[in-house]
C-alpha positions in Angstrom: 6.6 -71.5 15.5 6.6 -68.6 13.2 7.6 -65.3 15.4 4.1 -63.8 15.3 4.9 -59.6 14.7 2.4 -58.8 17.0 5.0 -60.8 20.3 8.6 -59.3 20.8 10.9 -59.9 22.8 10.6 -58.2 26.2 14.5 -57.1 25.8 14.1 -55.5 22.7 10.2 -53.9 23.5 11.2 -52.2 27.2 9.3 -52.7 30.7 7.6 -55.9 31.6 5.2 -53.7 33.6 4.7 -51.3 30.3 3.7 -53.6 27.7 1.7 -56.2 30.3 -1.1 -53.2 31.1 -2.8 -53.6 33.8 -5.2 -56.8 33.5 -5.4 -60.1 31.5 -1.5 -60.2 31.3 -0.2 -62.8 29.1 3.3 -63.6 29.1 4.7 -66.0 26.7 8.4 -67.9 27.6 10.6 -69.6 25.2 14.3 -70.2 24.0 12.7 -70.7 20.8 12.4 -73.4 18.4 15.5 -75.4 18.1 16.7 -78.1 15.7 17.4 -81.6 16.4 19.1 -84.2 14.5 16.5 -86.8 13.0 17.9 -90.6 14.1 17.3 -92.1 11.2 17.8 -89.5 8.1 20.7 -87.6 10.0 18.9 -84.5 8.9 18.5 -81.5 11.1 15.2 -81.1 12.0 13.1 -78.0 14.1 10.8 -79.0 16.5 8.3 -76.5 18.3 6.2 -78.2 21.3 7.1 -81.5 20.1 5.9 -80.9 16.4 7.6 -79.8 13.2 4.5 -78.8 11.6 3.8 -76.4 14.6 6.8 -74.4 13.8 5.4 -72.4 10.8 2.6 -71.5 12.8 1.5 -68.2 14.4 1.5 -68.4 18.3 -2.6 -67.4 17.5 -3.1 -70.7 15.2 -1.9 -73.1 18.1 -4.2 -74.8 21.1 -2.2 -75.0 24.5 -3.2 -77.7 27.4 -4.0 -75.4 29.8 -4.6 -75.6 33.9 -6.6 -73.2 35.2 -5.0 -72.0 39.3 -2.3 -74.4 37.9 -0.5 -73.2 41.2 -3.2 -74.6 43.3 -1.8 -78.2 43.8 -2.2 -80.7 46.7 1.6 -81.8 45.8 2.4 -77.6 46.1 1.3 -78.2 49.6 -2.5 -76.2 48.9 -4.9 -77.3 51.1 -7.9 -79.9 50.3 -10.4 -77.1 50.5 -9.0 -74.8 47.5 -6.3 -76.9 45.6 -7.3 -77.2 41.9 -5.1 -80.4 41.2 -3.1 -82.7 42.7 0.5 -82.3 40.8 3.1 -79.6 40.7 3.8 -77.0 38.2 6.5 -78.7 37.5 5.0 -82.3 36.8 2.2 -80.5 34.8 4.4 -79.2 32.5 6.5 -82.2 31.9 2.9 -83.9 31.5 2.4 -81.7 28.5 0.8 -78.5 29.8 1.7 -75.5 27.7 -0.3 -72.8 29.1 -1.2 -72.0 32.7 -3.2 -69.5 34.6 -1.9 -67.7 37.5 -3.2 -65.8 40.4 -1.1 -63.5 41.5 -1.1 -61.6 45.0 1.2 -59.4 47.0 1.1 -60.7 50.5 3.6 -59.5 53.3 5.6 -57.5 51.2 6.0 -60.9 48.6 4.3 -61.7 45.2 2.6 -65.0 45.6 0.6 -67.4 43.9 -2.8 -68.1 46.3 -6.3 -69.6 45.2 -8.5 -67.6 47.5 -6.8 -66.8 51.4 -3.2 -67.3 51.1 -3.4 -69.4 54.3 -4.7 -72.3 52.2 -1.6 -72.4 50.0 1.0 -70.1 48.6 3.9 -70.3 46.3 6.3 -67.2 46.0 6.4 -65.7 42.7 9.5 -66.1 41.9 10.1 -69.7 42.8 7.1 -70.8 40.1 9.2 -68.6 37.5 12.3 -70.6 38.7 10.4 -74.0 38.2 9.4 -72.3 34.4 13.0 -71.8 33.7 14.1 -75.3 35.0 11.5 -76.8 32.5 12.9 -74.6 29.2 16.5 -75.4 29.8 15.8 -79.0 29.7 13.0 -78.4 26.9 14.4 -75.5 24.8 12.1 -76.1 21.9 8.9 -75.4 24.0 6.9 -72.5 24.5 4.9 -72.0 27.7 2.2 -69.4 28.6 1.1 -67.7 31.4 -2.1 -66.3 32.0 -2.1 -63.9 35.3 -5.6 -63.4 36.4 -7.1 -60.1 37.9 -4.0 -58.4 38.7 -4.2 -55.1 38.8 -1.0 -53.6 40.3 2.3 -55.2 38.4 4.3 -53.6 41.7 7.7 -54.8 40.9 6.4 -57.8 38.3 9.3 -57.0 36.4 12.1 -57.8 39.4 10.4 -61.5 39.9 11.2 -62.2 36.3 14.8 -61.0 36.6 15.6 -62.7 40.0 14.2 -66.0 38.3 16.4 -65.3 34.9 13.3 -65.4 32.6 13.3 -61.8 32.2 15.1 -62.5 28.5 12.6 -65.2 27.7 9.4 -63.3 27.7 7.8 -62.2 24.5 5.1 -59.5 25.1 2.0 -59.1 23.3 2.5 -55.8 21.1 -1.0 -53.8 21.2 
C-alpha cells in the first residue's frame, strides 16, 4: 500500500504515548510491502495483504477483517461467560484478520488484555504484541491494525511495544 502522509513511522514521529492521545488509539504494524518473485513470469512482483492491487492504495481506501475483543478467546484460555471467540490471536490472524480491537487494562502493576473482570481471562500486553511480531516475520507483506478501546492512561504503552520489538513497526496516525 501507498504510505498514506497522514501515518509515519513511530521512529521517525517521537513517543508512542504522544502521538496515540489519549482515546480511540490506532496503531498500525507492518514491515511493509515486499516483493515476491511471480512463479511463472519470473517477474518481481509486490504484494500488500495478499494483493497487488492493494498496494497503490491509501491505508483509508482498504476494508480490514476485523474481531472485535479479538483477545477474548476460549483457546486464550477466557472463560465461557465473556470470551468473544473461540481461536487465538494468533490463528485469527493467520485466518485472514487484519484488524483487531483491544481492551486494554493495567492490573497488578501489568498491562493486560481483559473483556470485562480480569478474572475471566487475561493476556499480558506484551505477549499479544509478541504473537503480532511472530505473524509479520513470517508475513512481511501484511499490515495489521490495532484498535485499543477506552484507554485512557497509555502508562508505559510505549515500553510493551519495545519489550515485544514492534516499537519500529508502528506507524502512527499524524493529526
Amino acid at each position: 500500500m501507498t504510505r498514506d502522509p497522514r501515518y509515519e513511522p513511530l521512529h521517525d514521529a517521537g513517543s508512542l504515548a504522544h502521538l496515540l492521545g489519549a482515546a480511540g488509539i490506532a496503531c498500525v504494524l507492518s514491515l511493509g510491502c515486499t516483493k515476491s518473485t511471480g512463479a511463472d513470469t519470473g517477474q518481481a512482483e509486490r504484494a500488500c495483504n495478499g494483493h497487488a492491487w492493494l498496494c497503490d492504495r491509501p491505508l483509508s481506501e482498504v476494508a480490514f477483517p476485523a474481531t472485535h475483543n479479538g483477545h477474548a478467546a476460549l483457546d486464550a484460555g477466557f472463560s465461557v461467560f465473556n470470551a468473544n471467540h473461540q481461536r487465538t490471536m494468533a490463528d485469527q490472524l493467520e485466518e485472514g484478520v487484519r484488524a483487531i480491537l483491544l481492551d486494554l487494562y493495567e492490573e497488578d502493576g501489568e498491562r493486560v488484555l481483559c473483556h470485562g473482570p480480569c478474572s475471566l481471562g487475561r493476556t499480558p500486553h506484551v505477549e499479544a504484541l509478541k504473537s503480532f511480531a511472530t505473524f509479520l516475520e513470517a508475513h512481511p507483506s501484511e499490515v495489521v491494525i490495532l484498535l485499543y478501546e477506552g484507554v485512557s492512561d497509555l502508562g508505559s504503552f510505549e515500553e510493551d511495544y519495545q519489550q515485544s520489538g514492534l516499537r519500529d513497526l508502528v506507524m502512527a496516525k499524524q493529526e
